[in-house]
MMTF fields as JSON, N, C-alpha, C and O atoms, coordinates in Angstrom:
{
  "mmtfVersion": "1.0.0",
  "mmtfProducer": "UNKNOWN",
  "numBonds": 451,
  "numAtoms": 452,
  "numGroups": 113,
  "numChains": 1,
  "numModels": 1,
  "chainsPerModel": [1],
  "groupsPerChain": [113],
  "chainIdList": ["A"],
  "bondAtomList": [4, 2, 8, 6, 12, 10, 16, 14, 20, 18, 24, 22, 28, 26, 32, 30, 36, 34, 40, 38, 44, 42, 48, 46, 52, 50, 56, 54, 60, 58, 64, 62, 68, 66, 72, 70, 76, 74, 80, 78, 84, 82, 88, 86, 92, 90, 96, 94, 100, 98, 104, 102, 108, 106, 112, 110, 116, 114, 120, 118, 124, 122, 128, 126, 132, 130, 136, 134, 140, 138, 144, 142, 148, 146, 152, 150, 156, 154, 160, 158, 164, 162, 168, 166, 172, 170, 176, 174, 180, 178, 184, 182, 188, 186, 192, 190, 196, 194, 200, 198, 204, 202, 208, 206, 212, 210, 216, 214, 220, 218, 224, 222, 228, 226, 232, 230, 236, 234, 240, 238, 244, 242, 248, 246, 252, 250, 256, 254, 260, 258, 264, 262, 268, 266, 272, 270, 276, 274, 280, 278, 284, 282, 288, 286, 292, 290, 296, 294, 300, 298, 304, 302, 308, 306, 312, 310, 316, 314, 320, 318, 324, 322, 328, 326, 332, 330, 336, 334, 340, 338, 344, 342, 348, 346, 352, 350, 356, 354, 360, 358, 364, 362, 368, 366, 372, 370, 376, 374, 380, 378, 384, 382, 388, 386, 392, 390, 396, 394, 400, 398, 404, 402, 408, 406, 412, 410, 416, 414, 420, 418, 424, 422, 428, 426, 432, 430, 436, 434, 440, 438, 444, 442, 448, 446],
  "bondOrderList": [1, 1, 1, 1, 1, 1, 1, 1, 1, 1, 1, 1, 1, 1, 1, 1, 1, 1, 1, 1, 1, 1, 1, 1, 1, 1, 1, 1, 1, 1, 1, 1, 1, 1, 1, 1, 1, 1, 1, 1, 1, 1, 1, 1, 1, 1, 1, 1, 1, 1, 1, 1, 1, 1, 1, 1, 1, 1, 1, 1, 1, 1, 1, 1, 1, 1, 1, 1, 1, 1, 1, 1, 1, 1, 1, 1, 1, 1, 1, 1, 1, 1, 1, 1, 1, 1, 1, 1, 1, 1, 1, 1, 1, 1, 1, 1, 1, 1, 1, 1, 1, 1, 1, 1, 1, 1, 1, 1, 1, 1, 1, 1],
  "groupList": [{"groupName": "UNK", "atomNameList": ["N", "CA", "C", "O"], "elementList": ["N", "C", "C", "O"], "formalChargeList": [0, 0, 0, 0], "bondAtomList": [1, 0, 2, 1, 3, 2], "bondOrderList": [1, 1, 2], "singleLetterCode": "X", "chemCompType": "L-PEPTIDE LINKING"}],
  "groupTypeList": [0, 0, 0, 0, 0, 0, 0, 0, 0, 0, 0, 0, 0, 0, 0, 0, 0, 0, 0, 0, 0, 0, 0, 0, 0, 0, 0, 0, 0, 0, 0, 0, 0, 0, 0, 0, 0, 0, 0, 0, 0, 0, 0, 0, 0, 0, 0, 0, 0, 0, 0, 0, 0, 0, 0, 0, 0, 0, 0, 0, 0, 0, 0, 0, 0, 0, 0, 0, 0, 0, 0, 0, 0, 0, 0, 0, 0, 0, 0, 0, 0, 0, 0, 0, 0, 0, 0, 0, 0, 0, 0, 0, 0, 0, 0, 0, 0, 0, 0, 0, 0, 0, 0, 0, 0, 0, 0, 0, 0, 0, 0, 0, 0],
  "groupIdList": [1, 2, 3, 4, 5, 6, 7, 8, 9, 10, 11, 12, 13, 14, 15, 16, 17, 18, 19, 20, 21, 22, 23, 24, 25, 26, 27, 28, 29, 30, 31, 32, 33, 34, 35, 36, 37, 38, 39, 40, 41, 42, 43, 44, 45, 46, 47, 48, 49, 50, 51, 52, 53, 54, 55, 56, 57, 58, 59, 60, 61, 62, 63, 64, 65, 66, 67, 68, 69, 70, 71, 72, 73, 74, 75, 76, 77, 78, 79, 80, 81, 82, 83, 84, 85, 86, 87, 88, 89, 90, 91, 92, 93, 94, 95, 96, 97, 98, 99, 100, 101, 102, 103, 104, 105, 106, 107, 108, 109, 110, 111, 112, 113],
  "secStructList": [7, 2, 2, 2, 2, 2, 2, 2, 2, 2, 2, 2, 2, 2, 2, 2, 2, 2, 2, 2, 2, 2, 2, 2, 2, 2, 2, 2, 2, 2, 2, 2, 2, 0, 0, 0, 0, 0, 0, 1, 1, 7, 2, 2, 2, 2, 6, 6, 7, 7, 2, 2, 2, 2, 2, 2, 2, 2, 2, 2, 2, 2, 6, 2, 2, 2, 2, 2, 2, 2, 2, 2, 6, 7, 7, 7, 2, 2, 2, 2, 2, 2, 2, 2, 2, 2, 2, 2, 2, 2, 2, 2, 2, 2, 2, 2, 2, 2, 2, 2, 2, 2, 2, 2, 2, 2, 2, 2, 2, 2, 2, 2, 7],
  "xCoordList": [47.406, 46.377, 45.134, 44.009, 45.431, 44.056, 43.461, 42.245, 43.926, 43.335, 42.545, 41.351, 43.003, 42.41, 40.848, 39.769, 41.23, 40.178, 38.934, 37.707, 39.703, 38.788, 37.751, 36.648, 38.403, 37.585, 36.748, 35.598, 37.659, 36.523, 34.815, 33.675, 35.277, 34.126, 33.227, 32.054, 33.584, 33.228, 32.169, 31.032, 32.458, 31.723, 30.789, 29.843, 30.858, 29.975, 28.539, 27.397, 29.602, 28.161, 27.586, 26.359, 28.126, 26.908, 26.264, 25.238, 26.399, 26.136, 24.483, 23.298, 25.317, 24.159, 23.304, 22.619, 23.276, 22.464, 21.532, 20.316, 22.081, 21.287, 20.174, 19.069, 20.699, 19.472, 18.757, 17.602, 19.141, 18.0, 17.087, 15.868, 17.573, 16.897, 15.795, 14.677, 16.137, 15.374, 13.973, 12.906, 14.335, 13.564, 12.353, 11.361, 12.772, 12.254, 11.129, 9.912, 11.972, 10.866, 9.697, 8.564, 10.057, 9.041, 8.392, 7.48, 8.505, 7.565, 6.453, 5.293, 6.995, 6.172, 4.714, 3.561, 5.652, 4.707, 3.912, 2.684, 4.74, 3.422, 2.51, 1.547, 3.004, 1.581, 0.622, -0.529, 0.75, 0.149, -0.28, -1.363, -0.188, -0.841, -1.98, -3.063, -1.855, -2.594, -3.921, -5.116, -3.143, -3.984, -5.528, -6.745, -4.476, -5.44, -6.371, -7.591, -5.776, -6.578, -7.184, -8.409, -6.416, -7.456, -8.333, -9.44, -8.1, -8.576, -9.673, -10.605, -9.385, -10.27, -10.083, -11.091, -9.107, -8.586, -9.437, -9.904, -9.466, -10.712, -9.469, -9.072, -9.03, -8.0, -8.017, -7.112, -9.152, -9.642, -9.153, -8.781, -9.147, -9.132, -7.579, -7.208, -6.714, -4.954, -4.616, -3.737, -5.473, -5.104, -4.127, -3.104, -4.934, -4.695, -3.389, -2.465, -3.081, -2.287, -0.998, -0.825, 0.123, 1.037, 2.274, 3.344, 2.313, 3.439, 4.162, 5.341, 3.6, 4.303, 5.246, 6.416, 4.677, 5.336, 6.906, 7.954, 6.713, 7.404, 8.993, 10.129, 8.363, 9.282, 10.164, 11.201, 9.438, 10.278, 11.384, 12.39, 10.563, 11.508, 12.89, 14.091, 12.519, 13.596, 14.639, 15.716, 14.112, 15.038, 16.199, 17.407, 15.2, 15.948, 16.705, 17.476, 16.71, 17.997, 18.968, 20.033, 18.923, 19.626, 20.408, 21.618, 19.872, 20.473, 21.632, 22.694, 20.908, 21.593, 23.13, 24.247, 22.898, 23.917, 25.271, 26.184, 25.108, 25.683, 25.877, 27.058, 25.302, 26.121, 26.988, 28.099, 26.79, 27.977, 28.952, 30.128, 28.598, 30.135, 31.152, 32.379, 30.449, 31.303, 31.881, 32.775, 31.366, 32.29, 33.858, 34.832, 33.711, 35.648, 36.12, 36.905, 35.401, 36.6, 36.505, 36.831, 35.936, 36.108, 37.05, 37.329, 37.718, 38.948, 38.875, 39.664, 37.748, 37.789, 36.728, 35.779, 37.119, 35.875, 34.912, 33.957, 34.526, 33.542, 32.416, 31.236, 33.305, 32.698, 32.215, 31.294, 32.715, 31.621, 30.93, 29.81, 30.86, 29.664, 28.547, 27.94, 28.472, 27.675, 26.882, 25.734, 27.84, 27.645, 26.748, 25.521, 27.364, 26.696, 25.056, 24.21, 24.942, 23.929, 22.899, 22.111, 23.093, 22.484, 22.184, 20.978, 22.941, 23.132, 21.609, 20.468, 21.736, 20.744, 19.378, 18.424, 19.233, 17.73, 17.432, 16.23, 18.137, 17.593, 17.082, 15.973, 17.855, 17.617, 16.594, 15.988, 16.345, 15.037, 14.071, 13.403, 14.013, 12.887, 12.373, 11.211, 13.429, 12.78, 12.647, 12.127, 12.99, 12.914, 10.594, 9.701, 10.445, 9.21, 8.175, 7.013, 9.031, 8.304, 7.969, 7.035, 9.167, 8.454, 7.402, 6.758, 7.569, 6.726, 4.962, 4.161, 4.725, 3.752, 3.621, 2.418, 4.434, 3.79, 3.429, 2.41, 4.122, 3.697, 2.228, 1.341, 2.002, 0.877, -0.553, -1.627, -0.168, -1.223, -1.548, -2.473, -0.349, -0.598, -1.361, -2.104, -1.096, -1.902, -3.11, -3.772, -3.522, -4.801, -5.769, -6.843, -5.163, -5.704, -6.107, -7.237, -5.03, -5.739, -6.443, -6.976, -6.793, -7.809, -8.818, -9.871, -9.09, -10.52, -10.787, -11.897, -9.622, -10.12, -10.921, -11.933, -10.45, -10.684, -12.278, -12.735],
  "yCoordList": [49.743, 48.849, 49.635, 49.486, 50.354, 51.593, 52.003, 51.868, 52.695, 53.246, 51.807, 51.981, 50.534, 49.446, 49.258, 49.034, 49.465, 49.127, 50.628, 50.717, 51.282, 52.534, 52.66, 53.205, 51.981, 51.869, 50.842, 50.745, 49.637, 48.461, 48.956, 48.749, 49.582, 49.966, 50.758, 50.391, 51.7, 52.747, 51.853, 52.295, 51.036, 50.172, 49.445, 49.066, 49.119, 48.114, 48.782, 48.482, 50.069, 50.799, 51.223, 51.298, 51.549, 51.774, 50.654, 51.01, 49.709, 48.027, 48.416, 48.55, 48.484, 48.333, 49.839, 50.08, 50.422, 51.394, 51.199, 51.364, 50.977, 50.445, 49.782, 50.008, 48.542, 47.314, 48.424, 48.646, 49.022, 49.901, 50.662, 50.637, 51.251, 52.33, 51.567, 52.07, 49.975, 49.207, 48.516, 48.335, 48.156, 48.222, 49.144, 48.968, 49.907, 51.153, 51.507, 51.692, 51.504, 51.418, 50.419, 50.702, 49.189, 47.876, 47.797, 46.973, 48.35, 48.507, 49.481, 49.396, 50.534, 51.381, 51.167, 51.511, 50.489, 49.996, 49.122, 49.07, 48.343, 47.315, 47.324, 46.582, 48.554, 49.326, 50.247, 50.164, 51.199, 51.626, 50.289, 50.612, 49.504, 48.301, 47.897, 47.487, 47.959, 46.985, 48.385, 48.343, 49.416, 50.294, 50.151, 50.05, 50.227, 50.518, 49.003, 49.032, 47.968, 46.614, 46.385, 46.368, 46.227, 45.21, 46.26, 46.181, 47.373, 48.174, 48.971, 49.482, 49.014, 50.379, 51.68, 52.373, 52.246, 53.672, 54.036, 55.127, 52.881, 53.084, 53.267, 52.382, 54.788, 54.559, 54.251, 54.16, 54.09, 53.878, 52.482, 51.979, 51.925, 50.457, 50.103, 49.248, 51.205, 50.877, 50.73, 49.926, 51.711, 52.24, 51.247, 51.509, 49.72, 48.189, 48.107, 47.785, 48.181, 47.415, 47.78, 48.989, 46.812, 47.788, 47.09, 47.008, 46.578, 46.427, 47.68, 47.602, 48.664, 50.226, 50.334, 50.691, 49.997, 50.478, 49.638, 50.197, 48.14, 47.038, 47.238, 47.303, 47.311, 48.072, 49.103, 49.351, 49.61, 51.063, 51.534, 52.242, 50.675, 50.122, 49.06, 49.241, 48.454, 47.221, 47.917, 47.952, 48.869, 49.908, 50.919, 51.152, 51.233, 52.498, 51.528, 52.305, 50.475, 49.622, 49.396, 49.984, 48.757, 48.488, 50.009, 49.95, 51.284, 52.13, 52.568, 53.116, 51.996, 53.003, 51.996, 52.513, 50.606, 49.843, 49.861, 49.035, 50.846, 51.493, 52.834, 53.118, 53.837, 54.853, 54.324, 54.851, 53.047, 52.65, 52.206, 52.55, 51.488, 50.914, 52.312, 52.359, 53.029, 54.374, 55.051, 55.854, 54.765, 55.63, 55.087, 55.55, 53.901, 53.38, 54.273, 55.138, 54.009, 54.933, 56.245, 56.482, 57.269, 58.206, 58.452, 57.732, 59.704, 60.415, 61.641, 62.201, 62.381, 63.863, 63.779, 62.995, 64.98, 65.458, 65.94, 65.233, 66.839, 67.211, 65.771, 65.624, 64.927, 63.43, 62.85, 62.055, 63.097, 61.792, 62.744, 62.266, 64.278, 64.973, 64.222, 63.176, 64.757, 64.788, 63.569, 63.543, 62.374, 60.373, 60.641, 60.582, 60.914, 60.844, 61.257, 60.43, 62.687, 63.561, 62.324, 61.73, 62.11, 60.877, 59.858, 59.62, 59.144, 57.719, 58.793, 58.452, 59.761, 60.122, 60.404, 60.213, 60.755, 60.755, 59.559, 59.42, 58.721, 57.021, 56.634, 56.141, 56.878, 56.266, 56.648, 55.908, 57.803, 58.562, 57.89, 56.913, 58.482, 57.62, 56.508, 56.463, 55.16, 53.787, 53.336, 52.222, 53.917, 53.809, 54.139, 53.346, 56.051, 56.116, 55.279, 55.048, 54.755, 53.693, 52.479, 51.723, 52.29, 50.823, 50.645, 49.676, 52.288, 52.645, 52.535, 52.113, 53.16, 53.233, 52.169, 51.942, 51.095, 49.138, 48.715, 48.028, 48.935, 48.215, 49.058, 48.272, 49.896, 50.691, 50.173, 49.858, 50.207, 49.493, 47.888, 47.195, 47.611, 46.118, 45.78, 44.81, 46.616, 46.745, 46.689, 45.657, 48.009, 48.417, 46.81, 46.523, 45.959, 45.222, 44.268, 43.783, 43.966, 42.767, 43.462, 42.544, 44.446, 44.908, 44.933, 44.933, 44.959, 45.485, 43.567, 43.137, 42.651, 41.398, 40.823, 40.244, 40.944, 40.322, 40.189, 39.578],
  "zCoordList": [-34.714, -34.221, -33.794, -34.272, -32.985, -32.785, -33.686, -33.546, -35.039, -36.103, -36.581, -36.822, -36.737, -37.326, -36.627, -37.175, -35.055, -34.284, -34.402, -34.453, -34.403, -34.849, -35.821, -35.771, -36.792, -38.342, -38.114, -38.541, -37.055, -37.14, -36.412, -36.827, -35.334, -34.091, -35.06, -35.123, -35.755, -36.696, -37.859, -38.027, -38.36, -39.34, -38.764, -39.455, -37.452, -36.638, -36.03, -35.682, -36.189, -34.932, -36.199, -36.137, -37.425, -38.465, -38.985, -39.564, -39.012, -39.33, -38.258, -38.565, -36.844, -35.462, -35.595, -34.601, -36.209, -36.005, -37.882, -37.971, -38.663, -39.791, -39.66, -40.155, -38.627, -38.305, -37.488, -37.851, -36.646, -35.758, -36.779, -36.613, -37.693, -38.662, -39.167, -39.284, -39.575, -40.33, -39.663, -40.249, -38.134, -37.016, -37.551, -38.258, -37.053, -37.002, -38.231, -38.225, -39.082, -40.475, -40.398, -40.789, -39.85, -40.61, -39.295, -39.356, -38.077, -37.085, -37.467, -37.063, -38.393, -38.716, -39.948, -40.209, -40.289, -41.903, -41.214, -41.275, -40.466, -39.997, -39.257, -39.058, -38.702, -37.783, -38.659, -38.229, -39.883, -40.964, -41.547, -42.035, -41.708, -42.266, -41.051, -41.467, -40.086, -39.2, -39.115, -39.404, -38.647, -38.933, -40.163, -40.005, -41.5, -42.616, -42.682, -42.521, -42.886, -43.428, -41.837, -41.716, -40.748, -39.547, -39.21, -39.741, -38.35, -37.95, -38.51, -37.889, -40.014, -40.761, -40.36, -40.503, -39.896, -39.878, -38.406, -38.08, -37.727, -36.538, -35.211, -34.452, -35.262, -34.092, -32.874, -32.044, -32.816, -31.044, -30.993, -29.932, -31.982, -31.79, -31.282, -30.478, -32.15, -31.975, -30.567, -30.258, -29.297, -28.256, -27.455, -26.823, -27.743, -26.967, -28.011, -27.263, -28.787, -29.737, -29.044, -28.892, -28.507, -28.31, -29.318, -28.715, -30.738, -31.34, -31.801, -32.144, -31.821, -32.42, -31.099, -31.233, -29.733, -28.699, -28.452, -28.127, -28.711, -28.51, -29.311, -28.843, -30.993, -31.603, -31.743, -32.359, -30.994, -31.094, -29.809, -29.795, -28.656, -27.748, -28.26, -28.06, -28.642, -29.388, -29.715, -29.12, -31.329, -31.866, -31.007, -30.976, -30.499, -29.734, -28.3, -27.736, -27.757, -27.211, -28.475, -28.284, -29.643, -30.61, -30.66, -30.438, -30.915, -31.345, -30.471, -30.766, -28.8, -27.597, -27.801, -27.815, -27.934, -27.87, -29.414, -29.443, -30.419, -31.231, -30.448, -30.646, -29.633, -29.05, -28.304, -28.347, -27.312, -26.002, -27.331, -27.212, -28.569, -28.688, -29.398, -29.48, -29.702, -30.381, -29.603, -29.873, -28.387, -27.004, -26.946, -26.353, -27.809, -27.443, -28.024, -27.634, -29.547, -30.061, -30.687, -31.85, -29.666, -29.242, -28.4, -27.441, -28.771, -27.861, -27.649, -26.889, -28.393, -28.293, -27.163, -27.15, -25.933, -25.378, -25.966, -25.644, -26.74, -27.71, -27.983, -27.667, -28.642, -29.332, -28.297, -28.48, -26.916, -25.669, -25.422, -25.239, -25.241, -24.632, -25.877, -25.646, -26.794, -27.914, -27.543, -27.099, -27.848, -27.622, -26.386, -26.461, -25.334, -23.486, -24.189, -24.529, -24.269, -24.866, -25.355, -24.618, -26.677, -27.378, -26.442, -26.38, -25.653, -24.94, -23.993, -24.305, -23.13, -22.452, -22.958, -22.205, -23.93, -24.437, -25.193, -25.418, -25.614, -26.198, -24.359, -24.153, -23.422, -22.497, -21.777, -21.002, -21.985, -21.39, -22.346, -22.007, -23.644, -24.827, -24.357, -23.951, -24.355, -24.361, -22.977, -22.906, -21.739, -20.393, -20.557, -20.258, -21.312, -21.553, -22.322, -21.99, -23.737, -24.451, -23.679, -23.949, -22.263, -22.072, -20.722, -20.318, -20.143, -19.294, -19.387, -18.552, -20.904, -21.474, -21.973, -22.1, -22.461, -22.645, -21.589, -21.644, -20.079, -19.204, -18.767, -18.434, -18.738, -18.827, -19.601, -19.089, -20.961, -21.952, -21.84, -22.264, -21.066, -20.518, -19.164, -19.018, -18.315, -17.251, -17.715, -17.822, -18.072, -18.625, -19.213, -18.685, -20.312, -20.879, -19.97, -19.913, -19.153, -18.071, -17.144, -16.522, -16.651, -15.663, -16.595, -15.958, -18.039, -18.939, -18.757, -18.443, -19.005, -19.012, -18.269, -18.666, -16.763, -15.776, -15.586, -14.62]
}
């Protein structure tokens, strides 16, 4: 039953980390798009934009929540240092990504007001 559940957790967290990868990509393109056609390669303009930030936050929760489910089925010490390792810098990353949205969000409503 363990080995079953092993393989299952094992297929899921690559399932959940795929969609993250994919995240990841089409946040990107669609910010190189917004870039090239709205903007005109005018980066000053991106500064306000924060969908690159939103995304990439999104992703990197999606990804962290594929490291917690691989921790089941893990049994080697080696395999949770490594996992922990990972789980700590997604968590540092998107803790910073969403630091810097609430930041660029600030910013926009004080330029509004």
């Amino acid at each position: 039953m363990f080995e079953f559940m092993e393989k299952l957790i094992y297929y899921v967290a690559g399932f959940i980390e795929l969609c993250g990868i994919f995240l990841i990509a089409a946040t990107v393109i669609k910010e190189m798009y917004i870039i090239i056609f709205k903007y005109k390669f005018k980066i000053k303009n991106t500064e306000r934009d924060t969908t690159l930030n939103q995304g990439l936050a999104s992703a990197l929760e999606i990804l962290l929540g594929a490291e917690i489910l691989k921790t089941i089925a893990y049994r080697d010490m080696r395999q949770l240092i490594e996992v922990g390792a990972l789980m700590l810098i997604r968590v540092f990353m998107t803790v910073l990504i969403h630091w810097e949205l609430q930041h660029k969000l600030k910013q926009d409503n004080h330029e509004n007001i």
